[in-house]
C-alpha positions as CSV (number, residue, x, y, z in Angstrom):
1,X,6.6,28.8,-43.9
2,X,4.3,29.1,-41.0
3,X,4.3,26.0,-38.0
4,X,1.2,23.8,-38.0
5,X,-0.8,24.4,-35.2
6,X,-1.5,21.6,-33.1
7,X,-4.2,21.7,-29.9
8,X,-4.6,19.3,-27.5
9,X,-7.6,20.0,-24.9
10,X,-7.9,17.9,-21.9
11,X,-5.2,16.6,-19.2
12,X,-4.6,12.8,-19.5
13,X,-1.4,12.3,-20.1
14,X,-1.8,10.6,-23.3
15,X,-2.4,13.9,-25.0
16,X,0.3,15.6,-24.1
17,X,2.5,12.0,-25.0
18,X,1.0,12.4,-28.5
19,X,2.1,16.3,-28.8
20,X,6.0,15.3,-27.5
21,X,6.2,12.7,-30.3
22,X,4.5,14.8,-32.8
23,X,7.1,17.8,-32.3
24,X,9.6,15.2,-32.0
25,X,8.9,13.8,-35.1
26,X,8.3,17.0,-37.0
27,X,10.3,20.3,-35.9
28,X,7.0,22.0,-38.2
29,X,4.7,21.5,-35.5
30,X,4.2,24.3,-32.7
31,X,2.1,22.6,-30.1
32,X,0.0,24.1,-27.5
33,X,-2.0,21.8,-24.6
34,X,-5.1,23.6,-22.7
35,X,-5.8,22.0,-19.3
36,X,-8.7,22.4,-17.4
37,X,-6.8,22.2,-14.2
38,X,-3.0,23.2,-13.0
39,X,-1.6,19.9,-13.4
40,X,-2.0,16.6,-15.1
41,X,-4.4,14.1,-13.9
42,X,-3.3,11.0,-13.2
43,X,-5.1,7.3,-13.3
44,X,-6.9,5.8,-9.7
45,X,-3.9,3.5,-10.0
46,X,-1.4,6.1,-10.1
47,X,-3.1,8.0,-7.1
48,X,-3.3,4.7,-5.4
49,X,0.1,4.1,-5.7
50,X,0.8,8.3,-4.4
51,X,-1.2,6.7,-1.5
52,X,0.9,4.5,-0.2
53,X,3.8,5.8,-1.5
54,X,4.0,8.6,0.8
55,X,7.7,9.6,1.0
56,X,7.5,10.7,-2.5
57,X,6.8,14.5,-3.6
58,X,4.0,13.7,-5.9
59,X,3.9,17.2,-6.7
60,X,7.7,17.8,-7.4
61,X,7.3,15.2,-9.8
62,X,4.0,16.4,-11.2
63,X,6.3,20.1,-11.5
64,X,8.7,18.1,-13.3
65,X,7.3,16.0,-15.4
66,X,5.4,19.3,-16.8
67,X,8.6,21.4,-17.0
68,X,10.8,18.8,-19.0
69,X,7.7,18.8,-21.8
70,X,8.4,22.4,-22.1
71,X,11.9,22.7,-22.4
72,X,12.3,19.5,-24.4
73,X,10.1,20.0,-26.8
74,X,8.9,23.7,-26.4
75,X,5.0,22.9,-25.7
76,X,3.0,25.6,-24.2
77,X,1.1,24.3,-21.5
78,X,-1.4,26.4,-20.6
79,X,-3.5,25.8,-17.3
80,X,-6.6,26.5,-15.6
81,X,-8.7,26.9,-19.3
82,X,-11.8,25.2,-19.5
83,X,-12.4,24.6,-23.0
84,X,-16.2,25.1,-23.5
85,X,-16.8,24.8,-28.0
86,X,-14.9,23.2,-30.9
87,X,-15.4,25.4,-33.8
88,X,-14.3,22.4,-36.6
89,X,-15.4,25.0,-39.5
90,X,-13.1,27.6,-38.4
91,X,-10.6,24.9,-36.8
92,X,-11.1,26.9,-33.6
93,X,-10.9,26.0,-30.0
94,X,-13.1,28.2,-27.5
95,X,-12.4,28.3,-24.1
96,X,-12.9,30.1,-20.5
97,X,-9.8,31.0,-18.2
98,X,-10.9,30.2,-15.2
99,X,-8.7,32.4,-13.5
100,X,-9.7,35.8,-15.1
101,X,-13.5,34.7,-16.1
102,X,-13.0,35.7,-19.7
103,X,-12.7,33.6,-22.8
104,X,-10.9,33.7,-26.0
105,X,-9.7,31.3,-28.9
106,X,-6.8,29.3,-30.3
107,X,-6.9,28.3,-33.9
108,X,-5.8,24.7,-34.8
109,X,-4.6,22.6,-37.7
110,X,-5.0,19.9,-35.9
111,X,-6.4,18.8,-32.6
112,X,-6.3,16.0,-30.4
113,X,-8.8,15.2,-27.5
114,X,-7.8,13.6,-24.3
115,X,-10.2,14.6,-21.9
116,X,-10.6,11.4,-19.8
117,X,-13.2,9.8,-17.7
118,X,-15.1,11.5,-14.9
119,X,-16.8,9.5,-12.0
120,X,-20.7,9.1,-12.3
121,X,-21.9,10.6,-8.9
122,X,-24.5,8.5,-7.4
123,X,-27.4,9.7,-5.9
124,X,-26.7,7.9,-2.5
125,X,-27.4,10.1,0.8
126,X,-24.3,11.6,1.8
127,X,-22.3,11.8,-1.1
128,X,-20.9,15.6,-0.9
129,X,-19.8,14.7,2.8
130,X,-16.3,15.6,3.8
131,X,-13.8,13.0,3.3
132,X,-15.7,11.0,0.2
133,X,-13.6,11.2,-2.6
134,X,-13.7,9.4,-5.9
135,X,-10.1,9.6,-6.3
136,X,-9.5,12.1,-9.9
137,X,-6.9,14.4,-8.4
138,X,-3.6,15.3,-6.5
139,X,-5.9,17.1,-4.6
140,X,-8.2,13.9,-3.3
141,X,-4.2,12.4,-2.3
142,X,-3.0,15.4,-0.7
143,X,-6.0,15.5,1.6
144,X,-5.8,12.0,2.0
145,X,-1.7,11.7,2.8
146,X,-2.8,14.4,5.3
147,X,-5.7,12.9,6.7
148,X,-3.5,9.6,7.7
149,X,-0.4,11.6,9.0
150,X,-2.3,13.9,11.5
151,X,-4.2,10.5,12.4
152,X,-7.7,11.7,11.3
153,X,-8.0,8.6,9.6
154,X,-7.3,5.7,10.7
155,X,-10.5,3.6,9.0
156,X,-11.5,3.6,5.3
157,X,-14.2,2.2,3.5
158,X,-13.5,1.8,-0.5
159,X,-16.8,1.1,-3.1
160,X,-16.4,-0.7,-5.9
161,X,-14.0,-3.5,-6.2
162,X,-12.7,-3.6,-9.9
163,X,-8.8,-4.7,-10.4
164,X,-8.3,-0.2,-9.4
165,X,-10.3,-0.8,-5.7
166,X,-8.4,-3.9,-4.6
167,X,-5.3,-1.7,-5.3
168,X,-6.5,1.0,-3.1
169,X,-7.5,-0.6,-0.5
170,X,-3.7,-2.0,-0.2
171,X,-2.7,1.3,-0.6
172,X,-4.5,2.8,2.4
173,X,-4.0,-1.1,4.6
174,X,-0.4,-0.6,3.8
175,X,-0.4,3.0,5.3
176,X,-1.8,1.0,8.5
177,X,-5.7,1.7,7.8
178,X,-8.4,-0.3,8.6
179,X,-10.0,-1.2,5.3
180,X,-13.6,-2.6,4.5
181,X,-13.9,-3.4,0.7
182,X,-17.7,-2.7,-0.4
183,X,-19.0,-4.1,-3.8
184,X,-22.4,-4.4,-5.0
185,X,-21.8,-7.4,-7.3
186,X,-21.6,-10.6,-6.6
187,X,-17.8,-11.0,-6.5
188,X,-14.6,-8.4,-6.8
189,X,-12.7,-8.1,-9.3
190,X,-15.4,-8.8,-12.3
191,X,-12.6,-8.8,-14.6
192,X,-12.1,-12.1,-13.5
193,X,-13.9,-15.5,-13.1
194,X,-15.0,-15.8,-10.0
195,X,-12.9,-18.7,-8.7
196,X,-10.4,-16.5,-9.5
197,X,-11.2,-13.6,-7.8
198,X,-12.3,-15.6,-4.7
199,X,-8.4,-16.9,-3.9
200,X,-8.2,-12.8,-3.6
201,X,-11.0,-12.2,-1.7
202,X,-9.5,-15.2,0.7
203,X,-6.3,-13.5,0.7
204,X,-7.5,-10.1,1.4
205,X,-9.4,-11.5,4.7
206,X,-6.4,-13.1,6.0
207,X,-4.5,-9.7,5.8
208,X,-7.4,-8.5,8.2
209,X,-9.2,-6.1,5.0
210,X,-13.1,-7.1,5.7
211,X,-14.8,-7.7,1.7
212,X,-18.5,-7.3,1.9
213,X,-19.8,-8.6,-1.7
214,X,-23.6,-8.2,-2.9
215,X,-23.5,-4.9,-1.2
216,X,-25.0,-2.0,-2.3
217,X,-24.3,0.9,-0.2
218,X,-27.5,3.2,0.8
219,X,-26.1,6.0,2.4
220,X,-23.3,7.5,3.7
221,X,-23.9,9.0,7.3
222,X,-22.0,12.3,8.4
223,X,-21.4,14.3,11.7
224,X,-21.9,17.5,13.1
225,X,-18.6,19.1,11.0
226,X,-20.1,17.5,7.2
227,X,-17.7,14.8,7.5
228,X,-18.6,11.0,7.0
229,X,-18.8,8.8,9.9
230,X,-21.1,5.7,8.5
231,X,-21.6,3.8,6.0
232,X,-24.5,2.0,5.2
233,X,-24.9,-1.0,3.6
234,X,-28.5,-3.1,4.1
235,X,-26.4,-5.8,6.1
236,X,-24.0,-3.6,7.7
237,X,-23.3,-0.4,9.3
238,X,-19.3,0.5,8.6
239,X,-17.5,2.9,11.0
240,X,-15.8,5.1,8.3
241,X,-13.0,8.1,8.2
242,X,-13.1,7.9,4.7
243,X,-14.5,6.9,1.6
244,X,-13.2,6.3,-1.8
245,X,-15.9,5.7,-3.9
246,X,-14.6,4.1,-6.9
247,X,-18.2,2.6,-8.5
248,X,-18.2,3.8,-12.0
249,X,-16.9,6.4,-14.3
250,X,-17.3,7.4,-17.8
251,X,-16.3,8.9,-20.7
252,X,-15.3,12.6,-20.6
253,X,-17.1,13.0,-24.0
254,X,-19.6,16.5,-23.3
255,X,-17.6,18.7,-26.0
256,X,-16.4,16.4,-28.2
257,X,-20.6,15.4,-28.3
258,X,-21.4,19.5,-28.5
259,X,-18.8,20.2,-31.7
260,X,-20.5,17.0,-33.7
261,X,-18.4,14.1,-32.9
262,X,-19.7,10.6,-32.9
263,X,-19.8,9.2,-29.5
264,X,-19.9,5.3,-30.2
265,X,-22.2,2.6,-28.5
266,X,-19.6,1.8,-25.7
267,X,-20.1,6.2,-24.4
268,X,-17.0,6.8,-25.7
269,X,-15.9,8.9,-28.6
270,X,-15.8,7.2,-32.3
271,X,-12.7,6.8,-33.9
272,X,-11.5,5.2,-37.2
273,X,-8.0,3.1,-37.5
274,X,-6.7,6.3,-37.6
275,X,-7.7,7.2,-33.7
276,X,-9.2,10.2,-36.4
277,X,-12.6,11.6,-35.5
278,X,-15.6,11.6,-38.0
279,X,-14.5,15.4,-38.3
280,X,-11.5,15.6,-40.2
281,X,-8.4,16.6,-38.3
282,X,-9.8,15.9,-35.0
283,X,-8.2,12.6,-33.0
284,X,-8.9,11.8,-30.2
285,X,-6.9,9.0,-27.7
286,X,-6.6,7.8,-24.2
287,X,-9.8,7.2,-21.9
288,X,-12.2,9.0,-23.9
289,X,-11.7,6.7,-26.8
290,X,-14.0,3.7,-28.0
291,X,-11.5,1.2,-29.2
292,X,-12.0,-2.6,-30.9
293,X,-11.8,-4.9,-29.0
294,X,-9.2,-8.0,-30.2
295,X,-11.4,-10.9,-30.1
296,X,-14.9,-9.7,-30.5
297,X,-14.3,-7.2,-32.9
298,X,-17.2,-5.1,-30.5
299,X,-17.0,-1.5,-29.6
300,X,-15.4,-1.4,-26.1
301,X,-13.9,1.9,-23.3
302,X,-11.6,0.4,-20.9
303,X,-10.3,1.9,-18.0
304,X,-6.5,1.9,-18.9
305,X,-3.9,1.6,-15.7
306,X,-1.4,3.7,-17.8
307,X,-1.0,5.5,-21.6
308,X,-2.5,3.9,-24.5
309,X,0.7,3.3,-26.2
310,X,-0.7,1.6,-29.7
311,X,-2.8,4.6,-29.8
312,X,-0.9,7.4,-29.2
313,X,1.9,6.1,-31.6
314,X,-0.3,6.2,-34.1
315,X,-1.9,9.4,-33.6
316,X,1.1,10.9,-33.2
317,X,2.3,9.7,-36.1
318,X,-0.6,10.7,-38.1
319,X,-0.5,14.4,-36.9
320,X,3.6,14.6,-37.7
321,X,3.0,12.8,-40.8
322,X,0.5,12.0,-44.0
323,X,-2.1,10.4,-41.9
324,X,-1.1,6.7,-43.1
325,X,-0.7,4.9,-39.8
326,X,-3.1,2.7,-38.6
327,X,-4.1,0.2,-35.6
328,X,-3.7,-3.0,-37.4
329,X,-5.1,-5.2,-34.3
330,X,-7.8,-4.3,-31.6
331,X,-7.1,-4.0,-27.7
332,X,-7.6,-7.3,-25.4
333,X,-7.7,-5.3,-21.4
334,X,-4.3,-6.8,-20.3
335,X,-3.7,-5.9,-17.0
336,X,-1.8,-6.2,-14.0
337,X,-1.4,-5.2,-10.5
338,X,0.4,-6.2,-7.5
339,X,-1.6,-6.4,-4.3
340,X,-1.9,-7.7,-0.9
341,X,1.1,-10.3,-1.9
342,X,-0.7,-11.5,-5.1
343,X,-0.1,-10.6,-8.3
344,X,-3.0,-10.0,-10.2
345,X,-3.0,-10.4,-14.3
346,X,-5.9,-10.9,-17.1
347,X,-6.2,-10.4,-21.1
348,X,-8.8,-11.6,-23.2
349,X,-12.0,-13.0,-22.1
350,X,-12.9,-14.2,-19.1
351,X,-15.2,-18.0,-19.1
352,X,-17.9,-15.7,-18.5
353,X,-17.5,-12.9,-20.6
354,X,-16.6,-15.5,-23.6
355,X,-20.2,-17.2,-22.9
356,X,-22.3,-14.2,-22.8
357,X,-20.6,-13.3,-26.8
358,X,-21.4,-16.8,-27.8
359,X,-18.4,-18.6,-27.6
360,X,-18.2,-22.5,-26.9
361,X,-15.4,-22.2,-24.2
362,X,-13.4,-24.5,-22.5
363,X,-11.1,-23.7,-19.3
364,X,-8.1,-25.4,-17.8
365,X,-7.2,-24.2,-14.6
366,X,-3.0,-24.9,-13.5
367,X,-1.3,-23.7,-10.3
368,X,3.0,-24.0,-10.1
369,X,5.5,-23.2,-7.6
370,X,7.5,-20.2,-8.3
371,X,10.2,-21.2,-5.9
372,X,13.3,-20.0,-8.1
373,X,11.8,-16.7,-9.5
374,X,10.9,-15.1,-5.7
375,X,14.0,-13.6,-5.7
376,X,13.9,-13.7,-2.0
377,X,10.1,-12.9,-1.5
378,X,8.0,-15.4,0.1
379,X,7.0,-18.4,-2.5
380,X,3.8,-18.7,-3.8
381,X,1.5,-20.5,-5.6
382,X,0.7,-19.2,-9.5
383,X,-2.9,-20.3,-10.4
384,X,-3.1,-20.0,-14.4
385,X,-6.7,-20.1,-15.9
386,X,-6.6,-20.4,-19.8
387,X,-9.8,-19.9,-21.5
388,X,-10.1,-21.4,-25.2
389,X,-12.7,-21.7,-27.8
390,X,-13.3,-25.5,-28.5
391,X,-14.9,-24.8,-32.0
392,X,-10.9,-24.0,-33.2
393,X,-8.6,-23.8,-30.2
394,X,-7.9,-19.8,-30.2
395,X,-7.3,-18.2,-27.0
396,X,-9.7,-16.5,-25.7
397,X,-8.1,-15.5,-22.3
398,X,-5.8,-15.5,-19.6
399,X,-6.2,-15.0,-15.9
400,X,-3.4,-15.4,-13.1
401,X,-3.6,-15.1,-9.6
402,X,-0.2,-15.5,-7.4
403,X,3.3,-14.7,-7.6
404,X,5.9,-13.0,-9.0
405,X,5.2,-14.9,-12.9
406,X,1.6,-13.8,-12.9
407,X,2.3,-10.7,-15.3
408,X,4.9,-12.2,-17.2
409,X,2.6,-15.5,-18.0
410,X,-0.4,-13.4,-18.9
411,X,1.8,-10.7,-21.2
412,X,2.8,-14.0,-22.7
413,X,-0.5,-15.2,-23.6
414,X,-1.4,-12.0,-25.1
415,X,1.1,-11.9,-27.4
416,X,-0.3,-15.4,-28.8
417,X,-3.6,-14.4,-28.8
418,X,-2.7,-10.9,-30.5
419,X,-0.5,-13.0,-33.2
420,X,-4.5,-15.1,-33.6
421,X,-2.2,-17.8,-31.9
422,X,-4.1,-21.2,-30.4
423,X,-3.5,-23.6,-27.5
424,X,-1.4,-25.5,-29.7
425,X,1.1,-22.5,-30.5
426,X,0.6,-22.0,-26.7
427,X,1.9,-25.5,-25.9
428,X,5.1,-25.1,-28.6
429,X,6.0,-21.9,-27.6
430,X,9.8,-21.9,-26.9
431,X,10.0,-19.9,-23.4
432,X,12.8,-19.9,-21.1
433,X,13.3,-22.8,-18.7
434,X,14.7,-22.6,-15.2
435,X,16.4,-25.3,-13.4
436,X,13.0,-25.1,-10.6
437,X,11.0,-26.5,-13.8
438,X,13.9,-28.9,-15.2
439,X,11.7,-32.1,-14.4
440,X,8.4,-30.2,-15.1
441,X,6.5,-28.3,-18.0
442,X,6.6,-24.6,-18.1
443,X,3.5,-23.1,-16.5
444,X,2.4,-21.9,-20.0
445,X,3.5,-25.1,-21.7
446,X,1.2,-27.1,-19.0
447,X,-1.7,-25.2,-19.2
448,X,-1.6,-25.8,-22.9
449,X,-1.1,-28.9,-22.5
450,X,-3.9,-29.9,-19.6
451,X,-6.4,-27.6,-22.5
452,X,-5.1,-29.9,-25.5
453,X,-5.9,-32.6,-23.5
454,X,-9.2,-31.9,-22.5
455,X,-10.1,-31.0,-26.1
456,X,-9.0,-34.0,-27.2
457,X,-11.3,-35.9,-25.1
458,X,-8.5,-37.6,-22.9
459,X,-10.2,-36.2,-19.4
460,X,-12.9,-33.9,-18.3
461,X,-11.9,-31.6,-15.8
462,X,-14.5,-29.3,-13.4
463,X,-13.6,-25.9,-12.4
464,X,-13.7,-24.9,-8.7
465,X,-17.2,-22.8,-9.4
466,X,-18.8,-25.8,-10.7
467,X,-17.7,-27.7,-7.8
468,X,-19.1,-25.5,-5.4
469,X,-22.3,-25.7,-7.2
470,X,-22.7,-29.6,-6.9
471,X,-20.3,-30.8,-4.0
472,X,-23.4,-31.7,-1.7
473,X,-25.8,-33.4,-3.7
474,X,-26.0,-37.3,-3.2
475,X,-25.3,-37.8,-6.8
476,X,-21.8,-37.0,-6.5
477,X,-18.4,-38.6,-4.6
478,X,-15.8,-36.7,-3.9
479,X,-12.7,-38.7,-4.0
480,X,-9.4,-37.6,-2.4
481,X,-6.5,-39.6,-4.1
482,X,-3.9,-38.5,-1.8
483,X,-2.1,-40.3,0.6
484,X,-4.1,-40.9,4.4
485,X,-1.2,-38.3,5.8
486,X,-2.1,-35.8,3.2
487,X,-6.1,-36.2,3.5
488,X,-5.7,-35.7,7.3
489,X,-4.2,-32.3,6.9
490,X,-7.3,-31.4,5.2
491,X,-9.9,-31.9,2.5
492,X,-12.8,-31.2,0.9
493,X,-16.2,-31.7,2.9
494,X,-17.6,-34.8,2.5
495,X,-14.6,-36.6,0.6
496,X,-13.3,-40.0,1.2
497,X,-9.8,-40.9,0.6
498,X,-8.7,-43.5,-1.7
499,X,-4.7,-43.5,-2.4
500,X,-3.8,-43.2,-6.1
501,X,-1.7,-46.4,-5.5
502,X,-4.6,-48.4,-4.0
503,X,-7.4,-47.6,-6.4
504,X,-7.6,-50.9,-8.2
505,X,-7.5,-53.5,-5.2
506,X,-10.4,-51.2,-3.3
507,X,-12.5,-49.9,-6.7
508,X,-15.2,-52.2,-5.8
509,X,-15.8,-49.2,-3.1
510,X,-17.2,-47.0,-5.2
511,X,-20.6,-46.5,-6.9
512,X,-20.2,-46.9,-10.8
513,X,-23.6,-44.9,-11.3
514,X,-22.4,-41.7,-9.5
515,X,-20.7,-38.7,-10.2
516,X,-17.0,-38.9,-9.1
517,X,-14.5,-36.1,-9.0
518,X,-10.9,-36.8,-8.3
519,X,-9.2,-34.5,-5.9
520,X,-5.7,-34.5,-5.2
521,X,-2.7,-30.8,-4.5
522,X,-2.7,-29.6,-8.0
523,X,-4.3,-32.1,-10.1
524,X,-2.0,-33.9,-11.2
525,X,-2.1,-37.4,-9.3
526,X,-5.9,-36.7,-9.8
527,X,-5.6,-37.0,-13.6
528,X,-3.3,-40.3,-13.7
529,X,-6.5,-41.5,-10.9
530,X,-9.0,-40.4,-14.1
531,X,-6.6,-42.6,-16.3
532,X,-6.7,-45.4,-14.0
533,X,-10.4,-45.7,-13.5
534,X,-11.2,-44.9,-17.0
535,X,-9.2,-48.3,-18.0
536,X,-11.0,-50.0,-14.7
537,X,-14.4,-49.2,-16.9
538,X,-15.5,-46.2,-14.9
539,X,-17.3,-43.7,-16.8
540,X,-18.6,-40.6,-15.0
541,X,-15.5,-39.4,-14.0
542,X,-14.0,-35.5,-13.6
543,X,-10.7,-33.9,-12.0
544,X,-11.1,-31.1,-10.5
545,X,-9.3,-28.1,-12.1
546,X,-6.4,-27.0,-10.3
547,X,-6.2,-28.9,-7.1
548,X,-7.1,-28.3,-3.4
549,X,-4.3,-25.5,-3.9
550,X,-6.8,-23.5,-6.1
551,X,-9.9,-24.5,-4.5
552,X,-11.5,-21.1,-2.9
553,X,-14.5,-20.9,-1.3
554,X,-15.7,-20.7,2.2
555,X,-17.1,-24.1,2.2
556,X,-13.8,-25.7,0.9
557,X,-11.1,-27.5,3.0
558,X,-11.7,-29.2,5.9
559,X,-9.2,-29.2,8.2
């Protein structure tokens, strides 16, 4: 009996994943992989981390990562073959070798696409200048790894400042490079609130990276040799070795599009629970897929940090097998990095994402020592943002912004919300406990808790954004319950300072009829203060969400 024939065009390493288990799983299937280019492409994460990394051989283990897929499993990986038609009538695959400029055919039982994302190149002056790269190959790191160690660059400017730019630019300021982070929104990292993202910003500055927010950059000046020098923003012009533009990309989808695919309303290609392709016998997975998103249930293409392992189990097990397995939940965006100190993790929703799909969402923000997991790190502060639907209490998000927890808390919360879990599950979930929490809640257990209690209508809270919105107007006292030694240290502007301990002798000091948010560290002496002059009659009360230790903006605390 003759092997089934299975094709796998593109060169994200999720297809040639799928092809591994597939032979693995069934001995049957003779497996051949056509690559457009000599090696496998990597994720900007990946390369980032080849950036800064630079005492490994990124190319050894490029070599080997290739040669163990051939021996173990006898693939045939076959290079530098730009595949330019899908033939699904004949179950053909057509395609150019670029090396010898002619072009032949494979036939195919089955076929898997995995053809990535590409960046969208922007028509900005300057673009095709030497040393602007957009950071899609081994080639962009090479020159790169080069460029530092001869000395040639020694100041990089990186655009676009989604979770994959704030790694870079730690790559290349760990390498000893002068870094200006350039973003045309409003704040980095939109994959999280902005509170959130600010307490990065403010850690970023004080590492000595310059972030430049609400700029859109008009062109990129070059000199005499083609190589950039400039970059030009419309409230700044940035000295520049380098640029890593890393503004948008999309969906390699061109010849799934030209053989009749679907390409779905998020750009990506269309796939059924069975990562199968409207044409029968044609999957598709990795970056150029349109998945469903957990929570929504809405059409979504997110920019993965590493394999797509839910989906390439289950293509992989529908091209070994009878084509029974399916995705049985939706995709959330979890992610995680490690950068300038910080770790860095989301899933779900974030507040503003949940509003603009309609959601009535509530937000309790939490921030806890992580004294006893550092490990012999420096100590820092995790700030936990939970983000719940008040209609029935399901999770909606997570967002963490600190130490050495802030993956672990948010992979966590993703299980809950993946199990269709709520804040209450949240609050009795039986985690581990360390002796540094022995006279405290768990950080997920007191997040939980702070949401269940705003739900429940036992205090209002008001998140660090809505502060800054409102902290000057005359309707509104800011009150620092701390003690005098603690307000001295530093404050918010405009506070006063009542003591938790001495609010009932001096609460004829405040004005009933105004607005009055309760500030203390974390929160916490601030909500037994909201108690307190609840039962005193006061009415038009808040705590402000997270503490001074969260608090992030520029206009925050006095000193």
């Amino acid at each position: 009996m003759s092997k089934k024939k299975l094709v796998v065009i593109g060169d994200e390493l999720d297809g040639i994943r799928v092809a591994a288990r597939a032979v693995r799983q069934n001995p049957e299937i003779e497996a051949k992989v056509l690559m457009p280019r000599g090696r496998f492409s990597f994720d900007r994460y990946i390369l980032a981390y080849f950036i800064q990394n630079a005492d490994e051989d990124v190319f050894s283990f490029m070599e080997s990562v290739m040669e163990s897929y051939k021996v173990q499993y006898g693939i045939d990986i076959l290079t530098h073959l730009k595949v330019i038609d899908i033939l699904p009538l004949e179950k053909k695959v057509v395609f150019e070798d670029l090396k010898e400029g002619v072009s032949s055919a494979v036939e195919y039982d089955k076929l898997v696409i995995a053809t990535g994302v590409v960046p969208v190149v922007p028509e900005v002056e300057g673009i095709n200048l030497g040393n602007v790269v957009f950071l899609t190959s081994l080639d962009d790191i090479m020159a790169i790894q080069e460029g530092i160690e001869s000395g040639l660059i020694k100041k990089a400017v990186v655009v676009g400042a989604s979770m994959a730019g704030v790694y870079t630019a730690e790559s290349l300021w760990k390498r000893g490079i002068k870094v200006t982070l350039v973003e045309k929104g409003p704040q980095i990292l939109p994959e999280l609130d902005m509170e959130m993202a600010e307490l990065v910003s403010r850690q970023m500055g004080h590492k000595g990276v310059e972030v430049l927010v609400g700029e859109k950059v008009l062109s990129l000046i070059g000199n005499a040799k083609g190589d950039v020098v400039e970059v030009h923003t419309p409230e700044h012009i940035i000295p520049a070795d380098l640029v890593i533009w890393l503004e948008d990309i999309k969906p390699d989808v061109e010849i799934a599009k030209k053989a009749g695919i679907i390409i779905g309303d998020s750009g990506a290609i269309e796939v059924d629970k069975y990562m199968e392709t409207n044409v029968p016998g044609i999957y598709a997975v990795g970056s150029c897929v349109q998945r469903i998103h957990h929570i929504t249930g809405k059409p979504v293409c997110l920019y993965k940090q590493a394999v797509d392992d839910m989906a390439f189990y289950v293509v992989s097990e529908n091209i070994a097998g009878s084509n029974d397995c399916s995705l049985e939940k939706g995709v959330l965006g979890t992610i995680s990095i490690q950068a300038f100190d910080l770790g860095i993790a989301k899933t779900g929703l974030s507040l503003q994402q949940a509003k603009e799909e309609g959601y009535e969402a509530e937000t309790a923000i939490i921030s806890v020592y992580d004294d006893k997991y550092a490990c012999g790190s420096s100590y820092r502060e995790n700030v936990v943002k939970l983000v719940v639907d008040r209609s029935n209490g399901k999770i909606l998000g997570a967002q963490c912004v600190g130490g050495v927890l802030s993956d672990k808390l948010v992979d966590a919360v993703a299980a809950v919300i993946s199990m269709g879990g709520t804040v209450k599950d949240l609050a009795m979930l039986d985690v581990t406990r360390h002796f540094s929490y022995f006279m405290n809640l768990h950080p997920l257990s007191l997040v939980a808790h702070v949401m269940l209690n705003k739900l429940e209508g036992k205090f209002k809270g008001i998140s660090p954004l809505e502060l800054n919105d409102i902290m000057r107007s005359e309707e509104v006292i800011l009150l620092d319950v701390r003690t005098p030694s603690e307000f001295k240290m530093g404050t918010l502007p405009g506070a006063i300072n009542i003591p938790l301990e001495e609010l009932e002798a001096r609460k004829d000091e405040l004005d009933r009829q105004r607005n009055i948010v309760l500030i203390s560290e974390r929160g916490r002496r601030a909500y037994l203060a909201f108690i307190k002059l609840r039962q005193m009659g006061f009415e038009r009360l808040s705590v402000l969400d997270g503490g001074l230790l969260v608090y992030p903006f520029a206009s925050g605390v006095d000193m």
